[in-house]
ROROTI-338597 format. One record per residue (C-alpha): z, y, x; residue in three letters. Coordinates in steps of 0.001 Angstrom, whole numbers, padded with zeros to 6 digits, always signed. Example, Ala and Ser with C-alpha at 12.3 -4.5 7.8 and 13.67 -1.06 7.14 Angstrom:
2
+007800-004500+012300Ala/+007140-001060+013670Ser/
***
This chain:
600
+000000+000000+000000Unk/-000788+003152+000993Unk/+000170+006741-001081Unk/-002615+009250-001829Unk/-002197+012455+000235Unk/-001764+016007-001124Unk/-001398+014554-005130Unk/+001561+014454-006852Unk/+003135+011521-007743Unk/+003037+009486-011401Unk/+005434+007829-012523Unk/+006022+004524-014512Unk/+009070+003743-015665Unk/+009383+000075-017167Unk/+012581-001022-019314Unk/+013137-004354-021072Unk/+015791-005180-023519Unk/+018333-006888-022649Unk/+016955-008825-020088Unk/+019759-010963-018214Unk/+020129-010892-014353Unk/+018694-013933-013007Unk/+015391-014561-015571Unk/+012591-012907-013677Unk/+011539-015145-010936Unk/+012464-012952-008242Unk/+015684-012754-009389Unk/+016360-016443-009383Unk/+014993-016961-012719Unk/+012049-020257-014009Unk/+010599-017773-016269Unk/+007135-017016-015009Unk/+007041-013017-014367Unk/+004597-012935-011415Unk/+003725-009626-012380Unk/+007393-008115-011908Unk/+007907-010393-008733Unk/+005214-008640-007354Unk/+006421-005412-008093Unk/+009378-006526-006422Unk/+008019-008088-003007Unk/+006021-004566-002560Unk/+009448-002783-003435Unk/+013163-002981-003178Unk/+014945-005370-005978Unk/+018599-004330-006803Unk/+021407-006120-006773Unk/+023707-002893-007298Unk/+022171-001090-010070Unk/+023765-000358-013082Unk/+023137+000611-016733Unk/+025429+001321-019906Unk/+026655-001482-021272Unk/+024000-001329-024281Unk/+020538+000517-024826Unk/+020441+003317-026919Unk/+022722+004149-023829Unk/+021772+003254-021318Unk/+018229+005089-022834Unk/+019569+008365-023088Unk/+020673+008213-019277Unk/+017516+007005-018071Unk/+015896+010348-020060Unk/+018493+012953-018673Unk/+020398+011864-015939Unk/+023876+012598-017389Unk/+026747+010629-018769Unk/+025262+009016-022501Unk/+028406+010276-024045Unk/+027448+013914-023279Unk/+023432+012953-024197Unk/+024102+012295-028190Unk/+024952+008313-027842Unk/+028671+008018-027062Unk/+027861+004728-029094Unk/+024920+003038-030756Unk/+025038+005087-034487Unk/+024392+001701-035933Unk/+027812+000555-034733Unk/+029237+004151-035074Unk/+028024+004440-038959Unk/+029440+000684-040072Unk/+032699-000845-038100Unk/+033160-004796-037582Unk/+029449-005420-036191Unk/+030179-005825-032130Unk/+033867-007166-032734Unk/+034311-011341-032309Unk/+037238-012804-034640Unk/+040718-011290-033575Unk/+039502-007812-032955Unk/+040913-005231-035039Unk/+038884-001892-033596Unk/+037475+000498-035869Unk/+034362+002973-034595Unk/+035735+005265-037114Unk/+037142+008382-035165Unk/+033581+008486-033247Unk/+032037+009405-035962Unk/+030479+012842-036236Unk/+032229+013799-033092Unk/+030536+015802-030487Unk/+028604+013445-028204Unk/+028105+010772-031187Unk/+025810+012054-032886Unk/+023187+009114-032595Unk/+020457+011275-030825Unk/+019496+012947-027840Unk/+021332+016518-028903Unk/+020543+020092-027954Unk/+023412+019976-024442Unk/+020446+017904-022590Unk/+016876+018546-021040Unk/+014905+015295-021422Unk/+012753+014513-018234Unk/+009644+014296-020503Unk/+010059+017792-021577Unk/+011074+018916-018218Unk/+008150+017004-017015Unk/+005601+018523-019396Unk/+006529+022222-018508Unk/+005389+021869-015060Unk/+002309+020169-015157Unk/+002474+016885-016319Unk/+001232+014812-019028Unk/+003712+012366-020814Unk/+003255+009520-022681Unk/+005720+006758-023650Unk/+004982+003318-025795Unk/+007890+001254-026828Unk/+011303+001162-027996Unk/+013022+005054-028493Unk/+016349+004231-030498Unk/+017122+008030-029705Unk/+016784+009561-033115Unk/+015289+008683-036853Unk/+013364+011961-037475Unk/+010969+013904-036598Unk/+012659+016318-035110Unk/+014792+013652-032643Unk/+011747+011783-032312Unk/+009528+011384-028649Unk/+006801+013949-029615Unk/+009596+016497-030337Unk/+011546+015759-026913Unk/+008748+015717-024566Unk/+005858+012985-025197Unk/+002754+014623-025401Unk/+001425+010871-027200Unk/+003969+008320-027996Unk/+004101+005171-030195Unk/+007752+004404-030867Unk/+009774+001792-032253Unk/+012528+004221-033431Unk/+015614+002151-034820Unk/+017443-000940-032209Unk/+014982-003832-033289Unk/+012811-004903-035593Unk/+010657-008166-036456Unk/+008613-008538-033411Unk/+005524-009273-035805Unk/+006067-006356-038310Unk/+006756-008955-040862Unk/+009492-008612-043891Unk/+010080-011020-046529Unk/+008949-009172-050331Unk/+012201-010031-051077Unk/+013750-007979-048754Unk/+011482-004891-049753Unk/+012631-004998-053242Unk/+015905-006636-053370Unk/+017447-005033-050155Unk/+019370-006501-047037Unk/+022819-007567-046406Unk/+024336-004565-043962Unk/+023791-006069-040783Unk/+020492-006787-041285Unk/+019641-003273-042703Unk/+018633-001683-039286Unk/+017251-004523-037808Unk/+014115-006323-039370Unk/+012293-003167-040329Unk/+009671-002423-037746Unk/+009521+001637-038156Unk/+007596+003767-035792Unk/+005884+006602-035646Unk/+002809+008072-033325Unk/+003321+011845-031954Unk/+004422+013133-034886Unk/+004182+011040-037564Unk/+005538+007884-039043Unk/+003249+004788-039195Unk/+002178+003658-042446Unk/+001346+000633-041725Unk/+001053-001891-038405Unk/-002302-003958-037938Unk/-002320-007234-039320Unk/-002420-009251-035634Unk/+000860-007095-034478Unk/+003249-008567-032113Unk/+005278-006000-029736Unk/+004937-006327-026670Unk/+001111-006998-026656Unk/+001099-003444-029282Unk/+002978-001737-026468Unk/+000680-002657-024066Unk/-002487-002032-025898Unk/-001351+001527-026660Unk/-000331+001984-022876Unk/-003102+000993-021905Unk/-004984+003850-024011Unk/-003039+006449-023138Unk/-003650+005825-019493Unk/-007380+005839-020392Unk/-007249+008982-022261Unk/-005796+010558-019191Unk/-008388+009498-016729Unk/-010733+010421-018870Unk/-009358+013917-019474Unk/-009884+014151-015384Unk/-008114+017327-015302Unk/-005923+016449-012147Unk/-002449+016758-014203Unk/-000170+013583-012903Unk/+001349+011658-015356Unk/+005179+010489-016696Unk/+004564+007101-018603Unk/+007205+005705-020468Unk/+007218+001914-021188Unk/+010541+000274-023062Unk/+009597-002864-024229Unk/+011976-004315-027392Unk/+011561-008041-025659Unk/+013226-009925-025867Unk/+015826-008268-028142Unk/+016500-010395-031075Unk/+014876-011877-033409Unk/+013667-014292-030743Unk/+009979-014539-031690Unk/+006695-014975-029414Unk/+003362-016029-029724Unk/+002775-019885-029613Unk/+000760-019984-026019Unk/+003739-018394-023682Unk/+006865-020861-026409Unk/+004038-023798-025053Unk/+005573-022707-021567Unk/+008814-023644-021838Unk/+009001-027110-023685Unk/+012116-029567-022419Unk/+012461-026804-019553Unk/+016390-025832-021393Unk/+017066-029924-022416Unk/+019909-029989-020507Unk/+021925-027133-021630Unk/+022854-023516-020965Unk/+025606-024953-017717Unk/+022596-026578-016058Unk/+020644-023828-016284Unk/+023661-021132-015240Unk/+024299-023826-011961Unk/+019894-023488-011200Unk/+020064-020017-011563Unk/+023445-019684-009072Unk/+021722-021953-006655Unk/+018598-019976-006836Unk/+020710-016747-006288Unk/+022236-018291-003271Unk/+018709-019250-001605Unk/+017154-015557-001890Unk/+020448-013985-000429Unk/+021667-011793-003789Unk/+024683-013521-003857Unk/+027157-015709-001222Unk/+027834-018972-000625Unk/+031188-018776-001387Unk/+030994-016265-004617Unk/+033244-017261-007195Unk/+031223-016952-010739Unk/+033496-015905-013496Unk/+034148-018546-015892Unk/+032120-018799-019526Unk/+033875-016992-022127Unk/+032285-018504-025544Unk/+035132-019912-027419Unk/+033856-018617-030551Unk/+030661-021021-030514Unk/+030351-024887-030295Unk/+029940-026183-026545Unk/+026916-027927-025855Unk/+028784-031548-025417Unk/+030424-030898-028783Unk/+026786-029953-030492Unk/+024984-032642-032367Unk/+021303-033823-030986Unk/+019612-031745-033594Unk/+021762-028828-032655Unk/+020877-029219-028854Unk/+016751-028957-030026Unk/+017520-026227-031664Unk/+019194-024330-029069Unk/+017230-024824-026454Unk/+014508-024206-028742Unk/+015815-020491-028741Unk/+016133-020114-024936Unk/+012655-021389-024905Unk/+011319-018584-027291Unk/+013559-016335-025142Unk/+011768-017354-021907Unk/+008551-016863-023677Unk/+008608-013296-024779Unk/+009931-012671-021227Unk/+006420-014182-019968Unk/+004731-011836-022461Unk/+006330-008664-021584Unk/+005284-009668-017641Unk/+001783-009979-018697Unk/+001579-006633-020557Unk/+003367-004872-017204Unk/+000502-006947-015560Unk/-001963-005205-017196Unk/-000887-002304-016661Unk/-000974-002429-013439Unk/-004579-004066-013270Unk/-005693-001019-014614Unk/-003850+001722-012443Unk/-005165-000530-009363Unk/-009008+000007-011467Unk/-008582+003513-011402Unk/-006763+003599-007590Unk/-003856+005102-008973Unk/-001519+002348-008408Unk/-000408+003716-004990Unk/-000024+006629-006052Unk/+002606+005476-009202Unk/+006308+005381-008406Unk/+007021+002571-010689Unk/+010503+001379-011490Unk/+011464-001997-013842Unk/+014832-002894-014633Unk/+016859-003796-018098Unk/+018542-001677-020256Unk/+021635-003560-020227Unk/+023276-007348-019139Unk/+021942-010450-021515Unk/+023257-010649-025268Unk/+025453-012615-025711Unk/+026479-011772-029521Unk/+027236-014945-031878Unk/+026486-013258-034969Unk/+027303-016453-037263Unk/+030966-016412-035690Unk/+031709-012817-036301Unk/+033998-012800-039745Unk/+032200-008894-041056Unk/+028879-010249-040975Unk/+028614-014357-040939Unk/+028345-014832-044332Unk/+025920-012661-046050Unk/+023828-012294-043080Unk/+023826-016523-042504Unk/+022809-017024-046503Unk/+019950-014454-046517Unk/+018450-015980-043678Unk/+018695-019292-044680Unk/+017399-017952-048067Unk/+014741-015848-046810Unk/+013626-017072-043156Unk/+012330-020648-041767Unk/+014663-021241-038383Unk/+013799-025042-039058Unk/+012885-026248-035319Unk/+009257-026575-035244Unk/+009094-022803-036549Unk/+011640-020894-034456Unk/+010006-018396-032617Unk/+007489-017655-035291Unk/+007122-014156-037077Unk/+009259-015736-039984Unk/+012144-016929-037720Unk/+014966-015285-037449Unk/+017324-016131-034242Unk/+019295-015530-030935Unk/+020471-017422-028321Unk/+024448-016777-027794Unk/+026811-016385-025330Unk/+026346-019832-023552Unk/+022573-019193-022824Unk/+023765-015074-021918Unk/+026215-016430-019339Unk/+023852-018503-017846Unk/+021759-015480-016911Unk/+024529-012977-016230Unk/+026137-015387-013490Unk/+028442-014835-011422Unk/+028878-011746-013571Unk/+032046-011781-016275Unk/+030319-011351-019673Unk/+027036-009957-021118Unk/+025792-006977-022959Unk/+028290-004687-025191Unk/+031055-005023-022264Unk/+031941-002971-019607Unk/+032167-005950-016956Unk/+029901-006422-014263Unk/+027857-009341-016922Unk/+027443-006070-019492Unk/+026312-003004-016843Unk/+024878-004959-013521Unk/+021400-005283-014352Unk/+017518-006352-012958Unk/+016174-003614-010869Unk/+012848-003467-008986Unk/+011619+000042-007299Unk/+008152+000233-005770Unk/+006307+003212-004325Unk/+004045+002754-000837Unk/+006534+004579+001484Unk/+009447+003300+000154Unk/+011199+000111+001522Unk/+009284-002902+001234Unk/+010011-006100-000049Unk/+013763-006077+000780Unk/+016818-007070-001491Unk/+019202-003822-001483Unk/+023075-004005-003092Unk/+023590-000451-002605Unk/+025605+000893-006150Unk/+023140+003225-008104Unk/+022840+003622-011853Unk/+020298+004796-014551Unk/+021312+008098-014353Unk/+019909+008137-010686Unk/+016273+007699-012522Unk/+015807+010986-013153Unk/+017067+013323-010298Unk/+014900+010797-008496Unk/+011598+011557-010672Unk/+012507+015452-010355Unk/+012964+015586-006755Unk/+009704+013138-005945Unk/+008054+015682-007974Unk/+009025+019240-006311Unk/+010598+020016-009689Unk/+014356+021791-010169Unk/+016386+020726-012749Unk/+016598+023795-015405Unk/+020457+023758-015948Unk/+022300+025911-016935Unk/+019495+026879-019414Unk/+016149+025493-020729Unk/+014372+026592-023408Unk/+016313+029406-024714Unk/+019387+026739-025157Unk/+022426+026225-022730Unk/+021896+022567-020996Unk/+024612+020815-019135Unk/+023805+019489-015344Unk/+022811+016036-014410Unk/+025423+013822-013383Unk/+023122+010873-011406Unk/+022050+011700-007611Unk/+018077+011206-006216Unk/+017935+007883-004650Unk/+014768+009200-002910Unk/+016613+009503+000977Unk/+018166+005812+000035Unk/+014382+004772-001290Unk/+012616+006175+002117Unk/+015359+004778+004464Unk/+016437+008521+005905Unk/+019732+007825+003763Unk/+022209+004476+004549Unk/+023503+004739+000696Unk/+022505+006681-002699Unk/+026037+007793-003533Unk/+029151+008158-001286Unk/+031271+005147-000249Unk/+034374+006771-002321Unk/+031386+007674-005408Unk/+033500+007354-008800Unk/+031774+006002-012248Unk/+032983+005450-015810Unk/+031507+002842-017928Unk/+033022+002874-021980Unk/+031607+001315-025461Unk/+033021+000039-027925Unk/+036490+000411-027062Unk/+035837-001469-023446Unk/+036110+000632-020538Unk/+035856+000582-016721Unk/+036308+002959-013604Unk/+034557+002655-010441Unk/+035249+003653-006883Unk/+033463+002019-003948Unk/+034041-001054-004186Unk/+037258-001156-006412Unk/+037064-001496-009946Unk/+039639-001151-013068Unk/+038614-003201-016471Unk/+039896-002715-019831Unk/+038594-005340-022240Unk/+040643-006135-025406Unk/+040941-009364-027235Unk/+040214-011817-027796Unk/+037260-011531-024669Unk/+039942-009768-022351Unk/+043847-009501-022299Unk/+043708-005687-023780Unk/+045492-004486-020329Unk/+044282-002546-017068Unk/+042711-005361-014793Unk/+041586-005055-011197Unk/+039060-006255-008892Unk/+037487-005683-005568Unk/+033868-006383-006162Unk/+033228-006727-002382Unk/+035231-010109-002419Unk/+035031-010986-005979Unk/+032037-010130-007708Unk/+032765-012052-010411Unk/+035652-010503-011526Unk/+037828-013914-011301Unk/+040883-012273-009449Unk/+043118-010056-011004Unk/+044722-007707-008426Unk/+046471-005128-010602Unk/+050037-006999-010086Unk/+049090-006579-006253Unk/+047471-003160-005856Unk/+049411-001196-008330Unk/+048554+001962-006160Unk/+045130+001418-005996Unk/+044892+000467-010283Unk/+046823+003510-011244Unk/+044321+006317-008937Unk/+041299+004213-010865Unk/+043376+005313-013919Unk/+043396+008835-013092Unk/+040186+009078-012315Unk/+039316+006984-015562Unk/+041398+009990-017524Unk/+038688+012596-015237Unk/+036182+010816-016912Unk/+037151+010667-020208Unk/+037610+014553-020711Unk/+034485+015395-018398Unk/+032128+013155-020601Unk/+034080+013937-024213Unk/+034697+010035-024343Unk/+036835+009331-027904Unk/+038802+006275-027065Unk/+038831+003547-029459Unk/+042040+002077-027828Unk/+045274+003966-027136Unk/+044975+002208-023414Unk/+041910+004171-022650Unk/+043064+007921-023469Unk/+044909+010254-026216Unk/+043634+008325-029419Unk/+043061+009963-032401Unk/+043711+008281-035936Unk/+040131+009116-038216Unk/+040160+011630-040419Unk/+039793+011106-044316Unk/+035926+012882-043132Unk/+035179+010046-041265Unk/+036463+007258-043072Unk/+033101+006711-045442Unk/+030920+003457-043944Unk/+027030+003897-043677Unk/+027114+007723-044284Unk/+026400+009070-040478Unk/+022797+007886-040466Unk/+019758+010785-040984Unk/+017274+008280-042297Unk/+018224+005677-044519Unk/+015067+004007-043629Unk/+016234+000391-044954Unk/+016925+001413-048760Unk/+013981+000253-051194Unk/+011483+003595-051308Unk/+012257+004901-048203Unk/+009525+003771-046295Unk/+006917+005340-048930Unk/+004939+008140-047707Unk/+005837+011499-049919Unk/+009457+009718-050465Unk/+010788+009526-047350Unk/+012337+012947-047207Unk/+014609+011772-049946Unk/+016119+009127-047642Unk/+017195+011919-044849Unk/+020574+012949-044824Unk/+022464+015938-043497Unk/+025260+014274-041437Unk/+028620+016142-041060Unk/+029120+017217-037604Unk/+033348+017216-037052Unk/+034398+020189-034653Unk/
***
């Protein structure tokens, strides 16, 4: 590779959802992903780098280099809006006093400059096809934040096909499955009516990449470009097309432990983790094990990891083509590309968790065919669990939704010709480091303190460009201090120390402590041993809760405050009730937004 003198840079910045560590093939994974292991061997691929511990997130950081609970998306509005939905059995947290609080209010907000529209005021052109989950109207929507063309999938997840029982459409949807079957987008700056008959996502998101990078070479007007590229695979509802499924058959027969002990072994042989790491135990007491399961259960489980490892293959053939085509054009060495996921594997076991089990496991079995010769079909309806999660988050301690090393240490892969080349880096960077790094590779300031007419708060991420061109041994400080918190769960970082608060029934619900340069597991507690060291992570974690506006959930992780009679209605803090029956229709649809109280 070689970069093209006296042009600025574009940049391509690839996201999947929730991705686990170890599936790519470069990262130890069977999954075939040539395209991102290729990515990888003519770039760095990160060990250290951390997101959020869930999307909408770990989104809004990627977008504007702060903290997400200054951004708009203290917590996903979808778990905000209607309490019980990310809790196992023996949890009693409510999401309550979150809601309309300053920082929660489910969409990028006015305190932030977005990197598109930073971007786009100094020459660029912007484009982004994918997954937003940053806002439900127009006005929160990509074309309004800085996306000169964008096709978006605005709400978490959808039906990877664009397919919804009639039933559904007319009868309605138990609560949990409300904002998460309907496949609503919109283009620039309107919502689309309807999807094309042959739609799956990934293979939509890569057609209309694909056109917007056409449009620009045609337009020839020597403006670089920002592309955007957030895949939903392979979120849930695990569902690919029948060719990649074909893949995988009797590749997961022997359960989700064999695979975690491949993957661990694998690990081992490329260097990303010791001989002698300890992996945290599985945590999945909540679901059957796999010696316990029936034969027929077995099929279908590893029928589900195999659709998993299937949409995985089709999202790495869309980034391939992609990339065929900037290589066409001879742009590909001149495109900083970065790939990673937007948060650790899901584990979630839906059918176990008491608020939402029983409608949600009727209406599927009602409405949807998860008989084994049809999961992974467009009217299948499954996920995977936490067995299958903690196979691919190993030696990590849990998955996506918690603060642990299993939730935030994800997949990264950075690749521009005079960065590093094809080494294996563990240096500790996060998403927020994605756009300082975009701004300063493109001989742009960041506006703060105003843009816009509008005050705009700072970034809080650092470039990783010296780490990225070797002048710099690091990308933050050996003594560099982050916060991680959702859904009550909560962690504080410095160096290599790190504080954990998890409550039950995953965690103990006290202050735990680990040095991740020993244990990167998380297996050894060491707050009975290093009280000194656990209670400066605690003030520091208190810094971080008043600097980002965080509104604990647990007394243990700041000054709780009881909700207010305001915020005790369920389902009201939502702008688009997209899910009710009529709210889809075009001239209707205005009906369905709501004015959301904003407290304080």
């Amino acid at each position: 590779m070689a970069a093209s003198r006296g042009k600025r840079p574009n940049f391509l910045i690839i996201v999947a959802d929730d991705l686990g560590f170890s599936d790519c093939g470069s990262f130890g994974g069977e999954i075939r992903t040539p395209n991102i292991d290729k990515l990888g061997e003519q770039g760095v691929r990160w060990t250290g780098f951390h997101s959020a511990a869930a999307c909408s997130p770990t989104r809004a950081m990627i977008l504007t280099g702060t903290d997400h609970h200054i951004a708009g998306l203290g917590n996903l509005v979808e778990w905000t809006t209607l309490g019980g939905q990310t809790y196992p059995k023996g949890s009693p947290i409510s999401t309550a006093p979150q809601r309309g609080m300053p920082g929660y209010e489910g969409y990028l907000n006015e305190k932030v400059a977005t990197l598109p529209e930073i971007l786009q005021e100094n020459g660029y052109h912007t484009f982004m096809s994918g997954k937003w989950h940053l806002g439900l109207k127009p006005e929160r929507s990509p074309y309004a934040r800085g996306f000169d063309r964008s096709l978006a999938l605005l709400p978490a997840c959808s039906n990877h096909y664009g397919w919804q029982p009639e039933a559904e459409k007319s009868q309605g949807l138990p609560r949990f499955l409300e904002k998460t079957v309907i496949a609503l987008h919109m283009e620039d700056d309107h919502y689309v009516r309807d999807l094309p008959k042959d739609w799956y996502s990934s293979n939509a998101y890569g057609d209309r990449m694909l056109r917007y990078l056409s449009e620009w070479q045609e337009s020839q007007d020597g403006r670089p470009f920002f592309a955007y590229y957030p895949f939903s695979a392979p979120h849930w509802p695990l569902q690919a097309p029948q060719e990649y499924i074909e893949h995988y058959r009797g590749v997961y027969d022997e359960g989700p432990e064999a695979l975690r002990q491949r993957r661990l072994a694998r690990l081992t042989e490329l260097g990303m983790i010791t001989p002698e790491t300890k992996p945290h135990p599985v945590v999945a007491d909540e679901v059957t094990g796999w010696e316990e399961m029936t034969a027929h259960e077995r099929k279908l489980s590893s029928r589900a990891m195999e659709t998993y490892a299937g949409m995985v293959e089709c999202m790495d053939d869309n980034i391939g083509r992609v990339m065929d085509y900037l290589e066409q054009i001879g742009e590909a060495d001149n495109t900083f590309v970065m790939f990673m996921s937007d948060n650790g594997a899901e584990g979630a076991a839906y059918e176990a968790y008491p608020m939402i089990r029983g409608p949600l496991m009727e209406h599927l079995g009602r409405h949807y065919n998860n008989s084994l010769e049809n999961i992974g079909a467009f009217d299948s309806f499954t996920w995977y669990g936490p067995r299958w999660a903690q196979a691919a988050t190993a030696p990590s301690r849990l998955y996506k939704t918690y603060t642990t090393e299993g939730g935030v240490r994800v997949p990264c892969i950075a690749r521009y010709p005079t960065f590093r080349e094809g080494e294996i880096v563990d240096a500790f960077a996060t998403v927020m480091d994605i756009a300082p790094t975009v701004l300063q590779m493109a001989g742009i300031a960041h506006p703060a303190p105003r843009f816009r007419s509008r005050p705009i708060v700072h970034m809080r991420g650092a470039s990783m460009l010296p780490f990225l061109d070797g002048s710099a041994p690091r990308v933050h400080a050996e003594d560099h201090i982050h916060g991680w918190e959702l859904c009550g769960r909560g962690a504080i970082r410095k160096g290599s120390w790190k504080a954990d608060f998890i409550p039950p029934p995953k965690g103990p619900g006290t202050w735990q402590l680990y040095d991740l340069s020993r244990d990167p597991g998380e297996t050894d507690d060491l707050a009975a041993s290093h009280p000194d060291t656990l209670h400066e992570l605690l003030q520091h974690w208190e810094d971080y809760v008043r600097e980002c506006g965080v509104v604990p959930l647990q007394p243990e992780l700041g000054t709780y405050v009881v909700a207010t009679e305001e915020q005790m209605p369920e389902n009201a803090w939502m702008e688009y009730e997209y899910w009710k029956p009529g709210a889809l229709e075009e001239g209707k649809r205005e009906k369905f937004f709501r004015d959301v109280k904003r407290l304080r």
